[in-house]
N, C-alpha and C positions, 0 to 999 in steps of 0.2 A: 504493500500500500504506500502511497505518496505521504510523506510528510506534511503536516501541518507549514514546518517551515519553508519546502518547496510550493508550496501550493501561494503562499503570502507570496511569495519571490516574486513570481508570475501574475497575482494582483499587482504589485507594486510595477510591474513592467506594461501590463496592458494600461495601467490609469498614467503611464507617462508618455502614451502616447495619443494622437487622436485619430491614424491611423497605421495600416501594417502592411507587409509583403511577407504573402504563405508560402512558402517550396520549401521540395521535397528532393530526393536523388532523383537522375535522370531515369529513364526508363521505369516509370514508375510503376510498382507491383496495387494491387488493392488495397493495401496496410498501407501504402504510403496515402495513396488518393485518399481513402477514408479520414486518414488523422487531418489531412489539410483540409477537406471541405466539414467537418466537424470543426474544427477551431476557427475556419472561418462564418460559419453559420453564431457560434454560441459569441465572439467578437461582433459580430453584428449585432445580434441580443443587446451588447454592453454597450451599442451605441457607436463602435467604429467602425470606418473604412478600413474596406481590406481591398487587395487585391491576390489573386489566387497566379502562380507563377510557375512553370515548370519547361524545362529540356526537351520532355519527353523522351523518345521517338514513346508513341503510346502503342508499344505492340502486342499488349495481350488481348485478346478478345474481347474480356470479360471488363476491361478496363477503357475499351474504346469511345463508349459508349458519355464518359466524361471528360472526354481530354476539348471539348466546346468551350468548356468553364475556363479553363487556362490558358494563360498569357504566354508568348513566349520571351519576349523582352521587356524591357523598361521603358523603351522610348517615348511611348506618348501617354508615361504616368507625370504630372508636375509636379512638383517640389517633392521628387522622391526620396532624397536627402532629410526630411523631416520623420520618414517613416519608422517604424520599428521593425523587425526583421524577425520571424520565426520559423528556423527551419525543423519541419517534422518528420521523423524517423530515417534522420540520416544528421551527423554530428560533423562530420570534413566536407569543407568548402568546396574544394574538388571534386566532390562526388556530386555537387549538384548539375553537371555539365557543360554546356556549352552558353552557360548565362554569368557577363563581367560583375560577378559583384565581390568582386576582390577589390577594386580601385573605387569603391564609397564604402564610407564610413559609417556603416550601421549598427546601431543598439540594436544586437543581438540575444536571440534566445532559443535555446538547443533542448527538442524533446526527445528525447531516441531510448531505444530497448537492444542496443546491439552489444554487445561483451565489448568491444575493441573501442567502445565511444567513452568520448575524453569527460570523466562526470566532475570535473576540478573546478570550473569556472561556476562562480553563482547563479549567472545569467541559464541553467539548464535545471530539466528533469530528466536524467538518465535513473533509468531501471533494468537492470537487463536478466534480473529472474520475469519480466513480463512476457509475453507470448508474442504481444504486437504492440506495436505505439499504438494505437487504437485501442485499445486497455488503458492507458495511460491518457490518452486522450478523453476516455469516458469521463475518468476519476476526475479530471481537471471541471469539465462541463457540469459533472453532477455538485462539484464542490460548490461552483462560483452559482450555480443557474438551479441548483436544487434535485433536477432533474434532465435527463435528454429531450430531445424535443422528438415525436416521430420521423423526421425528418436525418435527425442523426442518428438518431437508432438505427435506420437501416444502414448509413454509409459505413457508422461500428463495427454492426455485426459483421458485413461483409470485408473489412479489413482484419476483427477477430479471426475469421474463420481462415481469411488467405493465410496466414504468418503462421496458423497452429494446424493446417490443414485438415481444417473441418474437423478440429480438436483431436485428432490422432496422434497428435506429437506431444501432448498433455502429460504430466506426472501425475502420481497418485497424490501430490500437494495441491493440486487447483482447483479443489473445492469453492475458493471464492470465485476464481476466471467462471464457473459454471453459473454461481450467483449471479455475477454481474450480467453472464449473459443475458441469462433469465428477465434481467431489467431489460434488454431490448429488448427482446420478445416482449415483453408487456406491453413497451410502449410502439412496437406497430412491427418490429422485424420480422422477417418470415423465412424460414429454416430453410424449405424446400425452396422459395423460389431464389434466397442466396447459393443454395448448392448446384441450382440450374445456371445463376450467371459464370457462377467460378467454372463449372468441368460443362457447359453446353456453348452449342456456338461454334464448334472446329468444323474448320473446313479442309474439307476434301486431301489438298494438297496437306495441310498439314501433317495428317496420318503417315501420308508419304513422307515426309522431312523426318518425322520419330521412326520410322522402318530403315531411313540411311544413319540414323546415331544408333540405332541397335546395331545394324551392320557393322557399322565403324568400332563399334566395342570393344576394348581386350581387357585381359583378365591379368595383373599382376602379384607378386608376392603371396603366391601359393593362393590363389583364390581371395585375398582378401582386398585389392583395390583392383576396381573397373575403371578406363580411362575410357571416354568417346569422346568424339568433335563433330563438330558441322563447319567445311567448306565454306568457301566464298563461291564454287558451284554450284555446291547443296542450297543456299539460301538462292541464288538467280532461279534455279530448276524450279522450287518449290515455295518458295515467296518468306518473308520473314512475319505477318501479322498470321496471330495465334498461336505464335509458339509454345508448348505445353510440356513444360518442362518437369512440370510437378507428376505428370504421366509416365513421363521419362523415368526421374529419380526412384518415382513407386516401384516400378516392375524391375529395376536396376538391383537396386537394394533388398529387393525380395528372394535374390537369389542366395541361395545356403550359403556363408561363411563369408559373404559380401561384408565387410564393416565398412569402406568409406568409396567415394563414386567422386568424381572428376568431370566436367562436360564443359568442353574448351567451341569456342565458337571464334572463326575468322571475319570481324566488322570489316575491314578495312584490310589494303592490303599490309600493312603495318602495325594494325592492331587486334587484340585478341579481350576478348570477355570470359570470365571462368567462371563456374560454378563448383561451389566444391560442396558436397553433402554426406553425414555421416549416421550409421543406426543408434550408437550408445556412449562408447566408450572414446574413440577416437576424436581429437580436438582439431576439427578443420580451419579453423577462425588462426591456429597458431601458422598455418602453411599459409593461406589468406594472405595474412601479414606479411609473408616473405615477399609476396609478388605487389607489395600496396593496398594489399584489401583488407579486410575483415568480414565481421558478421557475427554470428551465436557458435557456439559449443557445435552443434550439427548441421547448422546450413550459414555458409560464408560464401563471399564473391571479390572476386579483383578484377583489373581491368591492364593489360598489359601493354607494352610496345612493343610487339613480338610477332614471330609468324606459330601458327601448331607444332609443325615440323621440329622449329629450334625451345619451345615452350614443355612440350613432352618431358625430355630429358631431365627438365630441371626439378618438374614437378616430382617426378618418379625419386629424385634427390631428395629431395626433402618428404615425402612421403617412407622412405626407406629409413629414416629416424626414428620414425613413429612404430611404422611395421614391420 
């Protein structure tokens, strides 16, 4: 649970401003989307401007469907410089992407649930026993507003459920995450139709693109790390909007004596995106790190200046500490 004294932090940061800029990491997943258009909705309540901001590229399906709401730049916001600045569910500047807000000066305030986020500065609420910023995002809402409004309940849930995957990834300690649920649901969430936006929706091609990262698969260290990628072929063949990664990792990690799973994808000819995901034991977040990234104890991400081919090697290096 959030502190009494975090929760004051963040009164005293919203009443010093009279408006804000919401963003999130680029490529945003539905825990990211949900914490921003919830803090933006309950900042509106309290009477301020906001304006909603993000990178993008918005390529999940299930996420597409919100990316109208967001800005891509600053340009024709005025006196943006007066603004207050909250990024949610992502703590490094660089991971918000291809948006300058290194060179202004903003009163900054940091929500994230990620192990590898920096929880030192006052200006933040980091948690990283939470499931999703979207948890944390509730707690703020219910604090300051009493309650969710219908409206955020659903953006919630559906960011709860993306981060804990439809609560499967839960320990036998989140008796309360099931509480809280329970409050969206009361106030208007709906189970079945957020489990139809997260896994309904794929198209065609996409199937195909998870049948070439199966192919691509191999099996290291006696069975216990899978490495796949997806080409800069693979993506022109097959297209990159809906990619389903979470389908991916499922069936990956289901296999006997699997503990941890790798899925390297080629953006650019120059640059490479990683995902890196683990069953129990295995701390992905600490190899993350090695390449610029992080994330949780079981699911981390970095973002490289690399091609597959030279990227491999290095992971299987450092993956070979662990196992």
């Amino acid at each position: 649970m959030i502190s009494k004294q975090k929760i004051n932090s963040f009164i005293q940061f919203i009443d010093s401003h009279a408006a804000f800029v919401i963003i999130g990491h680029k490529e945003p997943d539905g825990d990211c989307i949900a914490s921003c258009l919830a803090l933006d909705e309950l900042l509106r309540i309290k009477g301020k401007k906001t304006v909603l901001l993000s990178a993008g590229p918005f390529k999940k399906t299930e996420t597409k469907c919100y990316e109208h709401l967001f800005k891509t730049s600053f340009e024709d916001i005025q006196n943006i410089s007066s603004y207050g600045l909250i990024i949610a569910d992502c703590s490094a500047k660089d991971r918000i992407g291809e948006i300058n807000i290194k060179d202004l000066e903003f009163d900054t305030f940091i929500i994230d649930h990620h192990k590898t986020a920096d929880s030192s500065g006052e200006n933040c609420i980091v948690d990283a026993s939470a499931p999703a910023a979207a948890y944390i995002v509730q707690q703020i809402f219910e604090a300051l507003n009493g309650e969710v409004t219908k409206t955020a309940a659903e953006v919630l849930f559906f960011g709860l459920c993306t981060d804990s995957g439809f609560f499967r990834f839960l320990e036998a300690d989140s008796a309360e995450i099931f509480v809280a649920a329970s409050r969206l649901i009361a106030k208007g969430a709906n189970p079945k139709k957020t489990y139809n936006l997260i896994t309904g929706g794929k198209s065609f091609e996409s199937r195909k693109l998870l049948g070439k990262l199966f192919d691509h698969a191999e099996i290291f260290f006696d069975g216990k790390l899978i490495v796949t990628y997806e080409t800069l072929e693979d993506t022109a063949a097959y297209g990159q909007n809906g990619r389903d990664s979470d389908t991916l990792y499922q069936n990956l990690l289901a296999i006997q004596g699997v503990e941890a799973l790798v899925c390297i994808r080629q953006e650019t000819e120059e640059q490479c995106t990683v995902g890196f995901r683990s069953r129990e034991q295995v701390d992905v977040s600490v190899v993350a790190s090695h390449f610029g990234g992080g994330g949780h104890k079981n699911a981390s991400g970095a973002c490289c200046q690399t091609t597959i081919k030279e990227l491999i090697p290095q992971i299987l290096q450092e993956f070979q500490k662990i196992l």
